[in-house]
N, C-alpha and C positions, 0 to 999 in steps of 0.2 A: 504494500500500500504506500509507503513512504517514497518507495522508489519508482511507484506511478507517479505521485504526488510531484519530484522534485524534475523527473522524462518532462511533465507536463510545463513546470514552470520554466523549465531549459528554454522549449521548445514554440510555447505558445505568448510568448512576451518579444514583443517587437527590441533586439538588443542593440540594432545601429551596429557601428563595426566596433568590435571589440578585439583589443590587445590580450585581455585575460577575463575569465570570471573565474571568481573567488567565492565558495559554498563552504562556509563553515558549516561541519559535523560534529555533532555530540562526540564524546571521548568513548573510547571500545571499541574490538573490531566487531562484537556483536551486533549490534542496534542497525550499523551503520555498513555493514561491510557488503552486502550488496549491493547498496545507492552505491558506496565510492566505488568498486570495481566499474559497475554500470558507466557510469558518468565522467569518469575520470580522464578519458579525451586524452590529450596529449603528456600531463606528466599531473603528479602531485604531490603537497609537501606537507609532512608530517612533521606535527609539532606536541612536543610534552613535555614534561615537567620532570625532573630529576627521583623524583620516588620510586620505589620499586615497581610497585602495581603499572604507576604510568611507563615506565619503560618496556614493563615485558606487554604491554596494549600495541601499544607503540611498533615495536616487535613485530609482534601478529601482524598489523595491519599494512607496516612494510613485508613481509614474506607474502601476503596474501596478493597483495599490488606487484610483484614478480613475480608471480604463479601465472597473472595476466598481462607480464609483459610490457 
């Protein structure tokens, strides 16, 4: 649903010429890791915080983003 949700926003909003869009995601590859493989276009940057938890997220969501190349 989410990632119907965010196809639709991509796709049906008039964006003029763009250099970048920038879709902030909730933290976890859980929640989130279908829309970002989905929608992820040309490259993406992962951003967290020095804690354990957020690193091995972090982690996850980089190997998962190489699994799709």
């Amino acid at each position: 649903m989410v990632s119907s949700a965010i196809r639709q926003f991509v796709t049906d909003v008039f964006w003029d010429e763009l250099d970048y869009l920038v879709i902030d995601m909730p933290p976890g590859p859980g929640y989130s890791s279908d829309v970002d493989a989905d929608g992820a276009g040309d490259g993406v940057i992962v951003v967290t915080t020095p804690q354990d938890v957020a690193l091995a997220d972090a982690k996850k969501g980089i190997a998962m983003f190489g699994r799709r190349n």
